[in-house]
LOBA-983387 format. One record per residue (C-alpha): residue number from 1; x negated, y negated, z negated. Coordinates in nm, 3 decimals. Last residue first. Layout:
<atoms>
+-----+---------+---------+---------+
:  nr :       u :       v :       w :
+-----+---------+---------+---------+
: NUM :       X :       Y :       Z :
...
+-----+---------+---------+---------+
</atoms>
This chain:
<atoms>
+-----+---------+---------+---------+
:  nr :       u :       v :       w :
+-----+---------+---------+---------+
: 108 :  -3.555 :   0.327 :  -4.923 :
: 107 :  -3.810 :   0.646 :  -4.970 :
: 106 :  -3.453 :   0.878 :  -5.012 :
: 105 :  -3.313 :   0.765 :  -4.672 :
: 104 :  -3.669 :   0.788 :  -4.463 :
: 103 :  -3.681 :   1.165 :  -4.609 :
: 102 :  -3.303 :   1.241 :  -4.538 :
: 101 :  -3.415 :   1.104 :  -4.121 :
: 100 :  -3.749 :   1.279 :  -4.139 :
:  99 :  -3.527 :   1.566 :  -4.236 :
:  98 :  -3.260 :   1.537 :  -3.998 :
:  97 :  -3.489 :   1.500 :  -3.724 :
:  96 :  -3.697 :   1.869 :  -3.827 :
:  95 :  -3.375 :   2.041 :  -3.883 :
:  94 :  -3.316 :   1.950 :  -3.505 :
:  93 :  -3.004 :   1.688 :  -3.438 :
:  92 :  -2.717 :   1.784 :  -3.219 :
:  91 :  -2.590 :   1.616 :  -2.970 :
:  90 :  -2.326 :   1.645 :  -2.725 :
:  89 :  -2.190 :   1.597 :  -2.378 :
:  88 :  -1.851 :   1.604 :  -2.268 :
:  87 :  -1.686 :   1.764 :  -1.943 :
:  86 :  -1.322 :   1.723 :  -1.920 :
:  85 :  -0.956 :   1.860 :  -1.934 :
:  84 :  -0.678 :   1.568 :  -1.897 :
:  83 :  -0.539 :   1.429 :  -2.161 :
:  82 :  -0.133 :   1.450 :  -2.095 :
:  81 :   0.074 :   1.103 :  -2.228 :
:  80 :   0.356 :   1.136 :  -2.448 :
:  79 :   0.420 :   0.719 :  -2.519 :
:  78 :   0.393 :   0.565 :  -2.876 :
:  77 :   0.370 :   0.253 :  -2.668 :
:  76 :   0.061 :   0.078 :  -2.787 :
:  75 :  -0.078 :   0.436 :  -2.920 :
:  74 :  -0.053 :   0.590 :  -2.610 :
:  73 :   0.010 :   0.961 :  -2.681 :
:  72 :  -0.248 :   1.240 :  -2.614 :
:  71 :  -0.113 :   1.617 :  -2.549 :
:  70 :  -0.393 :   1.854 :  -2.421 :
:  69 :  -0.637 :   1.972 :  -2.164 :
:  68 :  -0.950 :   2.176 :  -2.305 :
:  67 :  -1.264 :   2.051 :  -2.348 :
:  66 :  -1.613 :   2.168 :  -2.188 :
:  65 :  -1.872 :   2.130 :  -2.404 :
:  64 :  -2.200 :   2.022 :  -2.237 :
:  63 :  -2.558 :   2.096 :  -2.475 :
:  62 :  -2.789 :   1.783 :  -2.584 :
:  61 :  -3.013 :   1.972 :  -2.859 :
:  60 :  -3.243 :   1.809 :  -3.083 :
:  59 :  -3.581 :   1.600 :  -3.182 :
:  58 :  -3.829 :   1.830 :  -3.252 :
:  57 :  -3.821 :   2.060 :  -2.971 :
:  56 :  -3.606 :   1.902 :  -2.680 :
:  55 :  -3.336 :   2.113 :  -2.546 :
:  54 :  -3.119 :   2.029 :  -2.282 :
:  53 :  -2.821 :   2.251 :  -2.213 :
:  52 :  -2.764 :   2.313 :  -1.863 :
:  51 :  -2.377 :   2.185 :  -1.685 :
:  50 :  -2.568 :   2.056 :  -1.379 :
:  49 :  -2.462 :   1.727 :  -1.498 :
:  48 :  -2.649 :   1.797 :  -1.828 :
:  47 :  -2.986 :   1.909 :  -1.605 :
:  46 :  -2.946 :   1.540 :  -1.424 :
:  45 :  -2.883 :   1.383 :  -1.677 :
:  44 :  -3.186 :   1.518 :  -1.843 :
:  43 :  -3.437 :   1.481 :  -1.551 :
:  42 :  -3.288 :   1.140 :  -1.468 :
:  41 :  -3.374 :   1.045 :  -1.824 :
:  40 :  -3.741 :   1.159 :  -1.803 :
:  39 :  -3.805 :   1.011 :  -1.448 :
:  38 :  -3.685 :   0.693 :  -1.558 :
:  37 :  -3.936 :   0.639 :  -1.875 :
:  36 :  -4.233 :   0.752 :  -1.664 :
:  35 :  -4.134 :   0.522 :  -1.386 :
:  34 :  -4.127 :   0.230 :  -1.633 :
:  33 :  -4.460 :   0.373 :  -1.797 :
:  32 :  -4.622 :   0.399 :  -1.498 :
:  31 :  -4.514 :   0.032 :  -1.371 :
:  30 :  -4.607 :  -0.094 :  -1.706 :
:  29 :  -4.942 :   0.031 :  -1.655 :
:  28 :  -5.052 :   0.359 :  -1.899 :
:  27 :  -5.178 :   0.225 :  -2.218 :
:  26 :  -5.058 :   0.456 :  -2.475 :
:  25 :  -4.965 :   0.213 :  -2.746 :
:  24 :  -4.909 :  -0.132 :  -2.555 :
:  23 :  -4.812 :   0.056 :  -2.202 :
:  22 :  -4.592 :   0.346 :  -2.364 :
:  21 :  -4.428 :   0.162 :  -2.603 :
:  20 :  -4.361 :  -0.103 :  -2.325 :
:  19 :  -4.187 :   0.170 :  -2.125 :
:  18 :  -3.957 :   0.267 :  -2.435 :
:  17 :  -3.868 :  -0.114 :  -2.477 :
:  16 :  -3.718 :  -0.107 :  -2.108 :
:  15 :  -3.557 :   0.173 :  -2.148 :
:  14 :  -3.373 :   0.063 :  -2.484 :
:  13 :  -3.341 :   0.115 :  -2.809 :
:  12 :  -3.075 :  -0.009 :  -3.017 :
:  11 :  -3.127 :  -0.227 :  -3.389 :
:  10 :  -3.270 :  -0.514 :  -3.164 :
:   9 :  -3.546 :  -0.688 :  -3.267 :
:   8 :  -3.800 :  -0.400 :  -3.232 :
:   7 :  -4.172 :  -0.442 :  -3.385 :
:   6 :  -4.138 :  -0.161 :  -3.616 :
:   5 :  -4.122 :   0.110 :  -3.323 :
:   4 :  -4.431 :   0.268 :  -3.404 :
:   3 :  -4.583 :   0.535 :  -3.197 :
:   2 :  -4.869 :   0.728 :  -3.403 :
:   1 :  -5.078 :   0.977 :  -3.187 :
+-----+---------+---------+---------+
</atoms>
């Protein structure tokens, strides 16, 4: 199966263009694919805000890095300012994504 994004105006996509994908190409309902759509991303915040890695052959890794408290300064004011620690997620690319992506580069 062959999903093409070509016909996207904007250079971001979103939700709601992922849900027509799914109803012009696949040809669930709209309602389906909406609900499809949503149930995937509340399944993957959801694991990340559980603090578990999400892993999605293919595509990449989201994983939750937990950084350490340190010294900020404002830069307005030059002010010492403490950074709180925090949660953060990341992303990191499968071999199989950066290649497509090196691939696409060299064809252009």
């Amino acid at each position: 199966m062959d999903i093409s994004v070509e016909s996207l105006e904007t250079p971001a996509l979103t939700k709601a263009q992922l849900a027509d994908l799914l109803f012009e190409q696949i040809g669930l309902n709209k309602r389906e694919s909406k609900d499809m759509i949503d149930a995937f991303f509340d399944l993957v915040s959801s694991s990340l805000v559980e603090g578990k890695d999400v892993k999605i052959s293919g595509f990449g890794n989201f994983q939750i890095r937990t950084k350490a408290p340190r010294p900020g300064r404002n830069p307005r004011t030059g002010e010492a300012i403490p950074i709180e620690a925090r949660r953060v997620v990341t992303f990191h690319a499968s071999h199989k994504l950066k290649e497509q992506i090196q691939d696409q580069d060299r064809s252009t």
